[in-house]
PAMISE-157437 format. One record per residue: residue in one letter; x negated, y negated, z of N, C-alpha, C, O in turn. Coordinates in pm, 1 decimal. Example, Ala and Ser with C-alpha at 12.3 -4.5 7.8 and 13.67 -1.06 7.14 Angstrom:
BEGIN
r: a; nu: -1319.0; nv: 569.0; nw: 780.0; cau: -1230.0; cav: 450.0; caw: 780.0; cu: -1320.0; cv: 330.0; cw: 780.0; ou: -1423.6; ov: 331.9; ow: 846.5
r: s; nu: -1285.0; nv: 225.0; nw: 708.0; cau: -1367.0; cav: 106.0; caw: 714.0; cu: -1290.0; cv: -3.0; cw: 787.0; ou: -1340.9; ov: -113.8; ow: 803.9
//
This chain:
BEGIN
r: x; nu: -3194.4; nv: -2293.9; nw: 189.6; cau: -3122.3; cav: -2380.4; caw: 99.1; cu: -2973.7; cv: -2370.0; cw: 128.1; ou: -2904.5; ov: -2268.6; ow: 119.2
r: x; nu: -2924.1; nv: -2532.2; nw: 176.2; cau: -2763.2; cav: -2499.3; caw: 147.6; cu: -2700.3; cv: -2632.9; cw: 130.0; ou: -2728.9; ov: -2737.3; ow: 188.6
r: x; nu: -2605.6; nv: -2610.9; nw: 35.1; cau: -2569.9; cav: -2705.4; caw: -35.5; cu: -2426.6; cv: -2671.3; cw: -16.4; ou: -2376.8; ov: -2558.9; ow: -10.1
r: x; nu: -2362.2; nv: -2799.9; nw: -7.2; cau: -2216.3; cav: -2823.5; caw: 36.5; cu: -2181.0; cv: -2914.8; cw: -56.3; ou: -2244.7; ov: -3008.1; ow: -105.0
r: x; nu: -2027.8; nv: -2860.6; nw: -81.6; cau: -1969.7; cav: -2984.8; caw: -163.7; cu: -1808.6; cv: -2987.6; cw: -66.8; ou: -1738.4; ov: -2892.2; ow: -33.4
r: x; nu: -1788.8; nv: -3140.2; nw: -41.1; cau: -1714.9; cav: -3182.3; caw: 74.9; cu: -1589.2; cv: -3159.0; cw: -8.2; ou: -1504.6; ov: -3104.6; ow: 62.7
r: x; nu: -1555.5; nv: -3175.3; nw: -104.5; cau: -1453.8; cav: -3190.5; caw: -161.5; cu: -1367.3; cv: -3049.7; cw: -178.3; ou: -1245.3; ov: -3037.0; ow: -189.0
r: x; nu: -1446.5; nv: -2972.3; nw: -177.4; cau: -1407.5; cav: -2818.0; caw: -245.1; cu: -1439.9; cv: -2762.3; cw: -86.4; ou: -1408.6; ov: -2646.1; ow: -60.7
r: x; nu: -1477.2; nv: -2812.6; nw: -23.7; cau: -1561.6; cav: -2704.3; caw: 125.8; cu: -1597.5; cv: -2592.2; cw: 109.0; ou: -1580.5; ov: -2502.8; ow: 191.9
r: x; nu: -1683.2; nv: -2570.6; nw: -60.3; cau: -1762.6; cav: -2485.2; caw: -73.0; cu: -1913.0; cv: -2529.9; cw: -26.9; ou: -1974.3; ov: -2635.7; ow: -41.2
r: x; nu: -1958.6; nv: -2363.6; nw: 55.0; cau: -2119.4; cav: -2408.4; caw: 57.2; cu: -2212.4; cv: -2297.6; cw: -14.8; ou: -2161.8; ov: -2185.6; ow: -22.5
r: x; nu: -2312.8; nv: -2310.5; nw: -56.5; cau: -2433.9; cav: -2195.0; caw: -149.0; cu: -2532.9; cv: -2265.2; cw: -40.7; ou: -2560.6; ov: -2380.0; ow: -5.8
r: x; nu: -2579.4; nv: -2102.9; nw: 0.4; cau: -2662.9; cav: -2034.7; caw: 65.4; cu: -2815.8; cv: -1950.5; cw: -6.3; ou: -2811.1; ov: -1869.9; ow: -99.3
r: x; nu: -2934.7; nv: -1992.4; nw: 60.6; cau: -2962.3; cav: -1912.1; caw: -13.2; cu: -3075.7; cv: -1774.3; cw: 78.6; ou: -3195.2; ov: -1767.7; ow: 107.4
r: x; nu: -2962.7; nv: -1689.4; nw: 96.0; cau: -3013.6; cav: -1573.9; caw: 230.9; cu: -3179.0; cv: -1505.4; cw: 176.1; ou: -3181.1; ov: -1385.0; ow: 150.9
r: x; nu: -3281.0; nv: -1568.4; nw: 164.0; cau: -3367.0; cav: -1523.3; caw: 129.9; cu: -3453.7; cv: -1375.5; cw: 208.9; ou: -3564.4; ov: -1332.7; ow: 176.0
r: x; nu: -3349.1; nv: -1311.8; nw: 335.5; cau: -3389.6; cav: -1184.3; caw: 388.5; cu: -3312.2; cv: -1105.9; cw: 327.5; ou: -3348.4; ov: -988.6; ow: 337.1
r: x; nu: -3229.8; nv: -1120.6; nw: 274.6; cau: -3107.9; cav: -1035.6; caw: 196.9; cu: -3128.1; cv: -1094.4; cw: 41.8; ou: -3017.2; ov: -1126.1; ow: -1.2
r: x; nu: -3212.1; nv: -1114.1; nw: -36.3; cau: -3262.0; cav: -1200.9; caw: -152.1; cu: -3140.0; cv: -1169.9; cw: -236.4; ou: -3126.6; ov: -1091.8; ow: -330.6
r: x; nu: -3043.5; nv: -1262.9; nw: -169.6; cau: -2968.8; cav: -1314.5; caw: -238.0; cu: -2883.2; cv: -1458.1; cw: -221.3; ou: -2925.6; ov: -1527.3; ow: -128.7
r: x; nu: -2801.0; nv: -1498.8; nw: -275.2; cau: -2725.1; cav: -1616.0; caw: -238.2; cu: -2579.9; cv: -1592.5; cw: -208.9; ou: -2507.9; ov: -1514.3; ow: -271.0
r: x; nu: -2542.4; nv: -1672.4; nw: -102.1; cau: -2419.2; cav: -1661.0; caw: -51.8; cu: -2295.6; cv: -1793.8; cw: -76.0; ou: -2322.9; ov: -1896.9; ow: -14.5
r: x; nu: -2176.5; nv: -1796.2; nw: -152.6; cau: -2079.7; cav: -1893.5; caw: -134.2; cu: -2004.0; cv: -1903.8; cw: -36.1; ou: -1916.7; ov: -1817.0; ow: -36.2
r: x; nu: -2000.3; nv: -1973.5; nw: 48.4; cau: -1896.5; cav: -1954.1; caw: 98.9; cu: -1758.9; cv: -2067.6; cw: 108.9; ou: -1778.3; ov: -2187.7; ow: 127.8
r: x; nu: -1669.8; nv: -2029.5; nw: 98.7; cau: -1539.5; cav: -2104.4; caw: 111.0; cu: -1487.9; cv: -2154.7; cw: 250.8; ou: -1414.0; ov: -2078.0; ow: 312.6
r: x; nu: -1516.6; nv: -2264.6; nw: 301.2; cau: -1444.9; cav: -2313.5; caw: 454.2; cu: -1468.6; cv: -2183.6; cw: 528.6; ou: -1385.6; ov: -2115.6; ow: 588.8
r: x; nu: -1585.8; nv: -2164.8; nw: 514.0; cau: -1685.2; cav: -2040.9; caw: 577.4; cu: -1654.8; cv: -1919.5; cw: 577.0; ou: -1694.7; ov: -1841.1; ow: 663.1
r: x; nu: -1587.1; nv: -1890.8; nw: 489.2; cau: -1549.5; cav: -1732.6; caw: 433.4; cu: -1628.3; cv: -1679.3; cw: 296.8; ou: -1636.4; ov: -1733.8; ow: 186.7
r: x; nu: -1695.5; nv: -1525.1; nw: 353.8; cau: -1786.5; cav: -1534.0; caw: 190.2; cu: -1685.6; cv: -1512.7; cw: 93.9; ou: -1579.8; ov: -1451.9; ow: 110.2
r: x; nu: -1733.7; nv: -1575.9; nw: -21.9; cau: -1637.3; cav: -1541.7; caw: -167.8; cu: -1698.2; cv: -1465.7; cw: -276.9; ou: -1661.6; ov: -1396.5; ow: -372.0
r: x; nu: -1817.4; nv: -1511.6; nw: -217.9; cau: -1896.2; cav: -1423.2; caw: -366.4; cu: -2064.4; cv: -1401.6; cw: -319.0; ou: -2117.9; ov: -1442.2; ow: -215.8
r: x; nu: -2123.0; nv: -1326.8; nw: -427.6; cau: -2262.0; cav: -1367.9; caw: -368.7; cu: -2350.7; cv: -1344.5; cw: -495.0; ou: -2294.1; ov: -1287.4; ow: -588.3
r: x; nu: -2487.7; nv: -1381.9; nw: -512.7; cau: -2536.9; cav: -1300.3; caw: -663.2; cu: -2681.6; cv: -1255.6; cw: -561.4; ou: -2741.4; ov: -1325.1; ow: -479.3
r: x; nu: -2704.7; nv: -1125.9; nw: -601.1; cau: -2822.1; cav: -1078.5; caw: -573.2; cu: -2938.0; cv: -1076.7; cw: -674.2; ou: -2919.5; ov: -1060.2; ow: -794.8
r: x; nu: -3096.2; nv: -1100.3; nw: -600.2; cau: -3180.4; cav: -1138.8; caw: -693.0; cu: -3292.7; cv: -1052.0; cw: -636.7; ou: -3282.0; ov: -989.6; ow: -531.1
r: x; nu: -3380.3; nv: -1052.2; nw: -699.5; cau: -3556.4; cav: -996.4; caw: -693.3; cu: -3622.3; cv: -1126.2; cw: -793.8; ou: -3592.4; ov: -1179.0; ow: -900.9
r: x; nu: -3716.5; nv: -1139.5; nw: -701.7; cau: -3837.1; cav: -1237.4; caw: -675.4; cu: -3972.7; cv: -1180.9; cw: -689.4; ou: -4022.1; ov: -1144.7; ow: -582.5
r: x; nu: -4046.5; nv: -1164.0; nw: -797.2; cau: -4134.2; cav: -1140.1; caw: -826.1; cu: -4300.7; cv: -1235.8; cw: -807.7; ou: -4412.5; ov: -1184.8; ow: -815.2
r: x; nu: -4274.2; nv: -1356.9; nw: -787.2; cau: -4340.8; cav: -1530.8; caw: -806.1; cu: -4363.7; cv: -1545.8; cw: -897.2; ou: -4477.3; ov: -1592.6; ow: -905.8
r: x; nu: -4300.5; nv: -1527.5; nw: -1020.3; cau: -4314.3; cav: -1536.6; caw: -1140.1; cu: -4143.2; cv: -1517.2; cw: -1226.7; ou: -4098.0; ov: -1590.7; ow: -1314.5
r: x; nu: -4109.3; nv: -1453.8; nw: -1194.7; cau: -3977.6; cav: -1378.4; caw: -1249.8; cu: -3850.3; cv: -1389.0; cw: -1178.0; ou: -3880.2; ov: -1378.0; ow: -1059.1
r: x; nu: -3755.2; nv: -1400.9; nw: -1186.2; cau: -3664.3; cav: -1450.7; caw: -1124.1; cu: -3540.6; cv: -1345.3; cw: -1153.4; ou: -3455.9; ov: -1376.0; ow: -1237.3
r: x; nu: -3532.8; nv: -1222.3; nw: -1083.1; cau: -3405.8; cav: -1136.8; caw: -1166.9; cu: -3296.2; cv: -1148.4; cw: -1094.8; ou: -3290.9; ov: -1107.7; ow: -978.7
r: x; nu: -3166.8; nv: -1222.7; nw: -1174.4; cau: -3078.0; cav: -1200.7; caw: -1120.3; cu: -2971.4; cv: -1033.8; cw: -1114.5; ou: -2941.8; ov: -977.5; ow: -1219.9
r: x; nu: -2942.0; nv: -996.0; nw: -1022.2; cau: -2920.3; cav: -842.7; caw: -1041.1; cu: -2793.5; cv: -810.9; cw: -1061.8; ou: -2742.1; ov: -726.3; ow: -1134.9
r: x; nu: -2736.0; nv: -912.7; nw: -966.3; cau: -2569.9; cav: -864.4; caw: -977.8; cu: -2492.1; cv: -956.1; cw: -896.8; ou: -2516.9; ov: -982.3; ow: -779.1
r: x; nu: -2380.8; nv: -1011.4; nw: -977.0; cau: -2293.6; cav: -1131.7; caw: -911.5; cu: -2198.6; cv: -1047.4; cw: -875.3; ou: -2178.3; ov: -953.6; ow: -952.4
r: x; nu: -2098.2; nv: -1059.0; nw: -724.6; cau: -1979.7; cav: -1013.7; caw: -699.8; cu: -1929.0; cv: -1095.0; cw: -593.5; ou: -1975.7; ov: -1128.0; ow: -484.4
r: x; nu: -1799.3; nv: -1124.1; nw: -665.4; cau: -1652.8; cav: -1164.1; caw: -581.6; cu: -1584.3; cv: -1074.8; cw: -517.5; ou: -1551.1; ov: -965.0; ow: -562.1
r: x; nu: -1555.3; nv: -1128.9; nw: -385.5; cau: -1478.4; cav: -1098.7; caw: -296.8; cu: -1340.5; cv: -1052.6; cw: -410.8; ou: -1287.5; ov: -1130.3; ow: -490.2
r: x; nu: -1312.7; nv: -939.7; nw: -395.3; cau: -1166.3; cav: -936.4; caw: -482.0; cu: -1093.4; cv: -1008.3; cw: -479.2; ou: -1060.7; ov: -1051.9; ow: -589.6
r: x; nu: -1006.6; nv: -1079.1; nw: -330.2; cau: -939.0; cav: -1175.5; caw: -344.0; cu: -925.0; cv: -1295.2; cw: -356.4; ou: -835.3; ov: -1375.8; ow: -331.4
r: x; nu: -1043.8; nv: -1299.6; nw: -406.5; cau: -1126.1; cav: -1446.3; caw: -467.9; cu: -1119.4; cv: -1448.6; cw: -613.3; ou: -1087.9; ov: -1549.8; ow: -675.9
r: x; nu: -1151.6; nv: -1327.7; nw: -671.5; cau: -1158.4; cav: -1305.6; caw: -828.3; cu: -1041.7; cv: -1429.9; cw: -873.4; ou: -947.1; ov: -1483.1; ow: -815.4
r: x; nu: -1108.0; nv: -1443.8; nw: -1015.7; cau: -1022.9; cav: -1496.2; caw: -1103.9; cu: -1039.4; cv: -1626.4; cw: -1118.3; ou: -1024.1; ov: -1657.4; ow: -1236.4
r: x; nu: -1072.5; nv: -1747.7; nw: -1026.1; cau: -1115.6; cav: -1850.4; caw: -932.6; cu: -1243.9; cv: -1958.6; cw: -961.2; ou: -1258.0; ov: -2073.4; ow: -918.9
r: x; nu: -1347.9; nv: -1862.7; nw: -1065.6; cau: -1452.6; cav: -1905.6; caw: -1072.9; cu: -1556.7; cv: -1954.1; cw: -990.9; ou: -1634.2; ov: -2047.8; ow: -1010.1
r: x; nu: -1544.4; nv: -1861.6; nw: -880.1; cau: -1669.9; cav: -1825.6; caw: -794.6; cu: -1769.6; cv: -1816.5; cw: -853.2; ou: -1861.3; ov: -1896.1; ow: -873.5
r: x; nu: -1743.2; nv: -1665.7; nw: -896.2; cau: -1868.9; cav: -1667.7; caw: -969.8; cu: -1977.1; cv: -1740.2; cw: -1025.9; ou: -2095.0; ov: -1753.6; ow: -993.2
r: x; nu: -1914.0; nv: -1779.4; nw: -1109.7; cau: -1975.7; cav: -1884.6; caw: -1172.9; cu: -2035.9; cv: -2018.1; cw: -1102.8; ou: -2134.5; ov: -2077.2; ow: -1146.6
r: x; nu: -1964.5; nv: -2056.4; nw: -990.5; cau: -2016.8; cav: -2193.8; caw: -926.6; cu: -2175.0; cv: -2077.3; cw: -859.5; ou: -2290.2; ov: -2119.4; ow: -870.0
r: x; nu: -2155.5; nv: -1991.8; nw: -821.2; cau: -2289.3; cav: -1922.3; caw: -746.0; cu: -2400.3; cv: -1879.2; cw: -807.2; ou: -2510.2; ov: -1861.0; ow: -754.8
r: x; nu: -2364.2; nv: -1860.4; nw: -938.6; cau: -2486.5; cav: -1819.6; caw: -1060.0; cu: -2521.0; cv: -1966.3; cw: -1086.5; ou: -2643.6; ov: -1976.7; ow: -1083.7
r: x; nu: -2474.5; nv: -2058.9; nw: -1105.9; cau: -2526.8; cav: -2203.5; caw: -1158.5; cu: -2561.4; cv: -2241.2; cw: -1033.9; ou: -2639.4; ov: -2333.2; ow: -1058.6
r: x; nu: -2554.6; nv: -2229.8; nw: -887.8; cau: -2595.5; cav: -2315.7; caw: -770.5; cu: -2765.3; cv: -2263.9; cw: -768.0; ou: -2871.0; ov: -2325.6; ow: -755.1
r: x; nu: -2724.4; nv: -2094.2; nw: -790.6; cau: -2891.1; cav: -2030.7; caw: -777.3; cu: -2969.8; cv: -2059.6; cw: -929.3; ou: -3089.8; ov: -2033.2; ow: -921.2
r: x; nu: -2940.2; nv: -2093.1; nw: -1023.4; cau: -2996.6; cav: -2141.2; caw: -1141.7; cu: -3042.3; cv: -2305.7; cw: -1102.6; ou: -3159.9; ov: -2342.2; ow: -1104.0
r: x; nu: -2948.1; nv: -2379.0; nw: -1074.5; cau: -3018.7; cav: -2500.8; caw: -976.0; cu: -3112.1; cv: -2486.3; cw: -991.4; ou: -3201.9; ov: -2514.8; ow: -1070.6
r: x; nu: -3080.0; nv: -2395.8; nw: -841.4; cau: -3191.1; cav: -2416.8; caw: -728.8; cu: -3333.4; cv: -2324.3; cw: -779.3; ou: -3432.8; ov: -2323.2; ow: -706.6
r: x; nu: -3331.3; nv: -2270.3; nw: -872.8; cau: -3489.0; cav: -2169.7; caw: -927.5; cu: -3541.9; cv: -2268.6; cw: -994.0; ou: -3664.5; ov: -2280.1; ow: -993.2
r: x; nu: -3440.6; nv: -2384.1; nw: -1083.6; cau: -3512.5; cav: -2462.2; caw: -1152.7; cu: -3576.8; cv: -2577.5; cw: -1057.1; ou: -3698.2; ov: -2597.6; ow: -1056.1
r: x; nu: -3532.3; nv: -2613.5; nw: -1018.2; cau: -3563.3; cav: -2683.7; caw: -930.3; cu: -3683.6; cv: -2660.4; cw: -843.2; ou: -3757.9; ov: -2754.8; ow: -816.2
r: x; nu: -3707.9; nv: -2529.4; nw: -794.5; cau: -3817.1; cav: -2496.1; caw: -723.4; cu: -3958.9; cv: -2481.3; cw: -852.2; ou: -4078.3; ov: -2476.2; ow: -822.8
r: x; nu: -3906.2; nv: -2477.5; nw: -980.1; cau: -3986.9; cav: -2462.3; caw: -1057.7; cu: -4096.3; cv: -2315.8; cw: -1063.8; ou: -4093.5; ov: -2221.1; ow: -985.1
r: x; nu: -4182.2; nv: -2333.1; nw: -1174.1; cau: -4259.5; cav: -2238.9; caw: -1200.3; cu: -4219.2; cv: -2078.8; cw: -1201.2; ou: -4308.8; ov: -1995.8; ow: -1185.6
r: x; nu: -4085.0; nv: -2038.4; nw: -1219.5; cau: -4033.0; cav: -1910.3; caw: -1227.6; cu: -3972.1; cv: -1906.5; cw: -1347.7; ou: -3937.9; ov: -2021.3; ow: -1375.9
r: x; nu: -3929.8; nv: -1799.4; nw: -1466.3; cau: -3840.0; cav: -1766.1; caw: -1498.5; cu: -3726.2; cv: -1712.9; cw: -1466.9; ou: -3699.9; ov: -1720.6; ow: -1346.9
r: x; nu: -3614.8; nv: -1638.6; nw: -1562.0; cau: -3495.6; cav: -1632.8; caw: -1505.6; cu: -3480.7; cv: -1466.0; cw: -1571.1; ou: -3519.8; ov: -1465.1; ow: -1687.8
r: x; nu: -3438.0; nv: -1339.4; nw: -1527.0; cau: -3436.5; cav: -1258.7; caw: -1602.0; cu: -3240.7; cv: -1242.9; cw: -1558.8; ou: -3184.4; ov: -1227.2; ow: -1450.5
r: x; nu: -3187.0; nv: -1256.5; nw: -1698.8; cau: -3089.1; cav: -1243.0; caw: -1652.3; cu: -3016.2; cv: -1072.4; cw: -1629.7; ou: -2945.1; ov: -1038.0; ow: -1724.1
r: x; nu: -3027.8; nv: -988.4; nw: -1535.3; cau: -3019.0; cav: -862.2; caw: -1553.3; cu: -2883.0; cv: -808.4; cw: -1561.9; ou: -2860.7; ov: -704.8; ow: -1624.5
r: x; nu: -2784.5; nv: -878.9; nw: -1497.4; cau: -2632.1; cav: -864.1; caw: -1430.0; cu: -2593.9; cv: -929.1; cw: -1589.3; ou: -2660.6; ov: -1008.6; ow: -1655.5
r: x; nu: -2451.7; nv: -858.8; nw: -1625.8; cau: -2410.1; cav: -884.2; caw: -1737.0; cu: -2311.8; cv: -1014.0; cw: -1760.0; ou: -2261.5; ov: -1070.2; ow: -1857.2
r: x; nu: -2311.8; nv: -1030.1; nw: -1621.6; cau: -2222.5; cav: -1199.2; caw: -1585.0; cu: -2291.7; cv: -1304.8; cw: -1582.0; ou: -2245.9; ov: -1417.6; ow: -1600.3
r: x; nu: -2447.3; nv: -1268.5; nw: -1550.9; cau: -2522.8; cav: -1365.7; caw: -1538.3; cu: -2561.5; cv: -1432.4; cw: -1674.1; ou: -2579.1; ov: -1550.0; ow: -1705.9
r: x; nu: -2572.0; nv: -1251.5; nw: -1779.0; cau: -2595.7; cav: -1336.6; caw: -1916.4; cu: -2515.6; cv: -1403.1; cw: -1981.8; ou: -2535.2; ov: -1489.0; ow: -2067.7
r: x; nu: -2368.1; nv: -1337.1; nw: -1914.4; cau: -2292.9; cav: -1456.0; caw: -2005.8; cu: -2261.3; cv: -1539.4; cw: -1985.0; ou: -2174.4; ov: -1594.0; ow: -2053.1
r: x; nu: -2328.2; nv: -1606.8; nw: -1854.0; cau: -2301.1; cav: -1730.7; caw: -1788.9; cu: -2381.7; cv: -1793.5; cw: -1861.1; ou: -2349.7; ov: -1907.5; ow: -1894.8
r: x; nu: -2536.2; nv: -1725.8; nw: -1915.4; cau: -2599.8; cav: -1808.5; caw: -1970.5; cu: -2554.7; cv: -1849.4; cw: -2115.0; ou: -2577.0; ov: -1959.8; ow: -2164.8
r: x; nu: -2496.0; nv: -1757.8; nw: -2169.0; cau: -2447.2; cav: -1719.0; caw: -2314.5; cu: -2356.2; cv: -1878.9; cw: -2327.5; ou: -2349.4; ov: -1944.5; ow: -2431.5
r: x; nu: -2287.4; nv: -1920.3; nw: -2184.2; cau: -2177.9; cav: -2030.9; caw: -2197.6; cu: -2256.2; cv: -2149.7; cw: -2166.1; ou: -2207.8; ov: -2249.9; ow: -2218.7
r: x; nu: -2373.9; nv: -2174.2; nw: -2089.6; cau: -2439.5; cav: -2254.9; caw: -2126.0; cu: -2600.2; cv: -2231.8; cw: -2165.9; ou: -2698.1; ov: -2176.8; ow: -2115.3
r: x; nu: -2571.1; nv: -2300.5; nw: -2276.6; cau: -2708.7; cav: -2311.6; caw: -2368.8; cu: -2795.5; cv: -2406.9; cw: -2309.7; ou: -2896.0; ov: -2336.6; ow: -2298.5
r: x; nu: -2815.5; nv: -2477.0; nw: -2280.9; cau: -2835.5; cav: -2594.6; caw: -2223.9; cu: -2957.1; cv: -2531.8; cw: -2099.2; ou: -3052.9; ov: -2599.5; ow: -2062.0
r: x; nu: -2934.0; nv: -2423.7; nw: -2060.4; cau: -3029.6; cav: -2395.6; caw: -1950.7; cu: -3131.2; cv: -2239.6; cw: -1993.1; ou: -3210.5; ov: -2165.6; ow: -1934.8
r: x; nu: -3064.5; nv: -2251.9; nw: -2137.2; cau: -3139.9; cav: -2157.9; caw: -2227.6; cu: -3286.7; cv: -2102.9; cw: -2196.8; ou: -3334.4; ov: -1989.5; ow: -2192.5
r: x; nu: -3346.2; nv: -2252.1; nw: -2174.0; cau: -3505.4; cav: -2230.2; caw: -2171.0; cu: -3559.3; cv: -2213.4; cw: -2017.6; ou: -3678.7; ov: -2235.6; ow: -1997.8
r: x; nu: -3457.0; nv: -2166.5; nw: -1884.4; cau: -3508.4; cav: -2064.0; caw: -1827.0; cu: -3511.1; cv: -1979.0; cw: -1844.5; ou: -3617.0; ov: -1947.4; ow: -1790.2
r: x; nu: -3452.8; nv: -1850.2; nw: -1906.9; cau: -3469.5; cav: -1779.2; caw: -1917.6; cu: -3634.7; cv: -1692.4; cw: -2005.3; ou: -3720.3; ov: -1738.8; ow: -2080.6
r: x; nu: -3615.4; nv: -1565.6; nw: -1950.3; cau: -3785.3; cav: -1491.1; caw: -1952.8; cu: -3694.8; cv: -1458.7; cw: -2113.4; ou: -3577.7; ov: -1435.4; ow: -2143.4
r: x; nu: -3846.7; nv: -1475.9; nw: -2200.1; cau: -3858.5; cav: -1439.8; caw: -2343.9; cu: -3905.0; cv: -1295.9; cw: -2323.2; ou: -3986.6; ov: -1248.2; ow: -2244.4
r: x; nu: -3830.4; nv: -1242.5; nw: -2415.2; cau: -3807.2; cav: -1098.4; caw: -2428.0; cu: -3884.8; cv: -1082.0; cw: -2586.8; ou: -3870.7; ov: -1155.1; ow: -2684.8
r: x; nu: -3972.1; nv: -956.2; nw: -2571.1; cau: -4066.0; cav: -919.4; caw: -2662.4; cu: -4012.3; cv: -813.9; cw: -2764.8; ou: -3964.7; ov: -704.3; ow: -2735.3
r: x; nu: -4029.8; nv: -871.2; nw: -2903.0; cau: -3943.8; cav: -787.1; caw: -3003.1; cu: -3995.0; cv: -652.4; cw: -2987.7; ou: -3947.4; ov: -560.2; ow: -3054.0
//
């Protein structure tokens, strides 16, 4: 999977031997979020920016490119494990109902 946006000459990657996803900026990595793949479960583990990228909202374009793209492939949930990931979800509600229901 890779998806380019011409305007920004960002591209999302999605390195499925390294199960994770890669941004890159006019082909420099900026960020990446790492995941585990269960075929069922979808854990995101941990988003990180290039330091001199921080601040920028990397992040965030790379947690929503791989949220896309899980929905999109369908039939998985989303476990959000990384504490950026939940509050990415926390900021949008809207994609609420991937996420894995958690048992009281």
């Amino acid at each position: 999977m890779a998806v380019e946006d011409a305007d920004l000459e960002f591209t999302l990657t999605k390195k499925v031997d390294a199960s994770r996803y890669e941004l890159h900026h006019r082909g420099q990595l900026v960020s990446v979020l790492d995941y585990r793949d269960d075929g069922h479960t979808v854990a995101l583990t941990r988003a990180f920016t290039i330091p001199s990228f921080r601040g920028q909202g990397h992040a965030a374009r790379v947690v929503g490119g791989a949220v896309a793209d899980i929905a999109e492939s369908g039939g998985r949930v989303i476990d959000a494990v990384c504490w950026y990931v939940a509050e990415w979800f926390a900021q949008h509600p809207d994609h609420a109902h991937l996420l894995r229901q958690r048992s009281a």
